[in-house]
GUFI-759937 format. One line per field, with one value per residue (C-alpha): residue number from 1; z, x, y; residue in three letters. Coordinates in nm, 3 decimals. Layout:
# residues N
num: c(NUM, ...)
c3: c(Z, ...)
c1: c(X, ...)
c2: c(Y, ...)
residu: c(ala, ...)
***
This chain:
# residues 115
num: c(1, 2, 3, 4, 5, 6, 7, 8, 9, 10, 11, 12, 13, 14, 15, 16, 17, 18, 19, 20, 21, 22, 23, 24, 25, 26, 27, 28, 29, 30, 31, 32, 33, 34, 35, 36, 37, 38, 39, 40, 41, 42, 43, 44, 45, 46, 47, 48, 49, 50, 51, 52, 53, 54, 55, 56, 57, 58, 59, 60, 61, 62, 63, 64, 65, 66, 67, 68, 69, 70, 71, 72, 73, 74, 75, 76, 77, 78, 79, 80, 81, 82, 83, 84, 85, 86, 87, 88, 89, 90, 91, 92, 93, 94, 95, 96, 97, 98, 99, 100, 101, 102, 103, 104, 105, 106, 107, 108, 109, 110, 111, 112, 113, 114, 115)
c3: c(4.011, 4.354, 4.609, 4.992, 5.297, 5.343, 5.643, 5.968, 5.954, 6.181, 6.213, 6.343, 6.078, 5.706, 5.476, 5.124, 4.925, 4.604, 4.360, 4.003, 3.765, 3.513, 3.163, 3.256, 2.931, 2.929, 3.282, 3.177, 3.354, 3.196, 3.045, 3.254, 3.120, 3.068, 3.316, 3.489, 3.848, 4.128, 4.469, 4.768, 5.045, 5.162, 5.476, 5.434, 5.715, 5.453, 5.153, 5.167, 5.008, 5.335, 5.152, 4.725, 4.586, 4.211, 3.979, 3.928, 4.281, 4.348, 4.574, 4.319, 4.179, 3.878, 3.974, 3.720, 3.452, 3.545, 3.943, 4.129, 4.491, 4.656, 4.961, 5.256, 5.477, 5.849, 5.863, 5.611, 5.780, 6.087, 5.981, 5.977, 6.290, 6.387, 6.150, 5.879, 5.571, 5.202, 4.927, 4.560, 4.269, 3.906, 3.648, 3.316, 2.986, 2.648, 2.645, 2.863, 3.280, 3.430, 3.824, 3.981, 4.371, 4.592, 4.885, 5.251, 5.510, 5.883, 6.091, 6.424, 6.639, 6.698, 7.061, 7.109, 7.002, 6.722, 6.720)
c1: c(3.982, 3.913, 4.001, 3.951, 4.039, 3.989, 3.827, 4.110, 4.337, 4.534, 4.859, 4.780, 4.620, 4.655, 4.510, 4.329, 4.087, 3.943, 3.877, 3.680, 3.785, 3.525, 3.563, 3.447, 3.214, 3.047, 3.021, 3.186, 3.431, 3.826, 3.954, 4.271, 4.451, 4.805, 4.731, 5.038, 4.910, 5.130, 4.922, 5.166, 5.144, 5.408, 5.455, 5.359, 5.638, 5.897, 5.768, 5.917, 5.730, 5.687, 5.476, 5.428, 5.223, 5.211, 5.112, 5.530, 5.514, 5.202, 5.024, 4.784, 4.599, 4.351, 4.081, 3.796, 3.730, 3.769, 3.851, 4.173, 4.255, 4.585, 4.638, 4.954, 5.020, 5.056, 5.436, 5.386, 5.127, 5.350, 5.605, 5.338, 5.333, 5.036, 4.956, 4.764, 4.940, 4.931, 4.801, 4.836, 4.749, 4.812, 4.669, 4.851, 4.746, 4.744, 5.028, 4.825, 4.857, 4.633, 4.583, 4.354, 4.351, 4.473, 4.411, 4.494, 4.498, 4.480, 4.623, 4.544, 4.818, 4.674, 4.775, 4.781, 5.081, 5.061, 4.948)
c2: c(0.154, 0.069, 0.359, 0.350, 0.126, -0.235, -0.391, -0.446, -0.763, -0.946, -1.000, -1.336, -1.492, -1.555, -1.327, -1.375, -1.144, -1.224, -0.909, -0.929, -0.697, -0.548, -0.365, -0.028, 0.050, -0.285, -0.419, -0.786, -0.936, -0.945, -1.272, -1.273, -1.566, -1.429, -1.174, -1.008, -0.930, -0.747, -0.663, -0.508, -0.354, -0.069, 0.086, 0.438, 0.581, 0.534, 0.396, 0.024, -0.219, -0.490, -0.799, -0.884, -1.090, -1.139, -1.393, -1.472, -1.599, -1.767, -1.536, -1.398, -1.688, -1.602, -1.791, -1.743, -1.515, -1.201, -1.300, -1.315, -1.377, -1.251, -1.460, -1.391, -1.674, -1.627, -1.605, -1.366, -1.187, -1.222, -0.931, -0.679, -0.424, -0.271, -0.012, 0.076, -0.007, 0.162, -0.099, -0.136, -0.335, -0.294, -0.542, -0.580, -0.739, -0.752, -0.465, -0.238, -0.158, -0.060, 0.080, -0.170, -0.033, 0.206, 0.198, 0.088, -0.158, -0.148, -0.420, -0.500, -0.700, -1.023, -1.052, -1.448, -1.631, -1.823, -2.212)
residu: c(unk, unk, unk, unk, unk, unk, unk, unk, unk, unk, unk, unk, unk, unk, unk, unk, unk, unk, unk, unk, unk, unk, unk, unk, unk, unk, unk, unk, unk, unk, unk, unk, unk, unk, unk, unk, unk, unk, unk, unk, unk, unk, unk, unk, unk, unk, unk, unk, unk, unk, unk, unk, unk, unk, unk, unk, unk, unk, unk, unk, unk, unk, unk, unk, unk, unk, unk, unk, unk, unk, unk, unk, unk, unk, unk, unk, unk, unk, unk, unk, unk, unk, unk, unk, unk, unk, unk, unk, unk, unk, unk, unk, unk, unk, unk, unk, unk, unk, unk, unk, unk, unk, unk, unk, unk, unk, unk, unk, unk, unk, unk, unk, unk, unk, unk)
***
């Protein structure tokens, strides 16, 4: 499990990330075909997740074995206010869940308006 802060975002951009997930005793990446994936981010002043992105709705896309990228588009981006954010991602498959990240993520307002 991953635990501590990703690097600063903008609220003026799109964001992506790509994350490979390992098995823990033998260092090889997960088949994650069939993989359910849910990544979100929640404000932490009270606890309302603001953006989702699972595999149901396209945002996580498994990408190779073992590797997934989560990916919010500017509008989505957009509704963020400056702030650092909580984060979370749980991984489930073959009938087991399991806590892929906690963590958080600080956004910086992006100043310009958009293009």
């Amino acid at each position: 499990m991953y635990i501590g802060s990703f690097p600063a975002a903008s609220n003026r951009q799109s964001w992506s990330d790509s994350f490979e997930v390992e098995d823990a005793d033998t260092g090889e990446d997960i088949n994650l075909s069939g993989a359910s994936i849910v990544f979100e981010i929640r404000d932490p002043r009270n606890l309302l997740t603001i953006l989702s992105a699972t595999t149901t709705n396209g945002k996580v896309v498994i990408s190779d074995t073992g590797v997934f990228t989560v990916s919010f588009s500017l509008s989505d981006m957009q509704t963020l206010y400056p702030l650092t954010y909580e984060v979370g991602c749980a991984v489930a498959i073959n009938g087991e869940t399991m806590q892929y990240i906690i963590g958080t993520l600080p956004i910086l307002d992006g100043i310009v308006s958009t293009t």
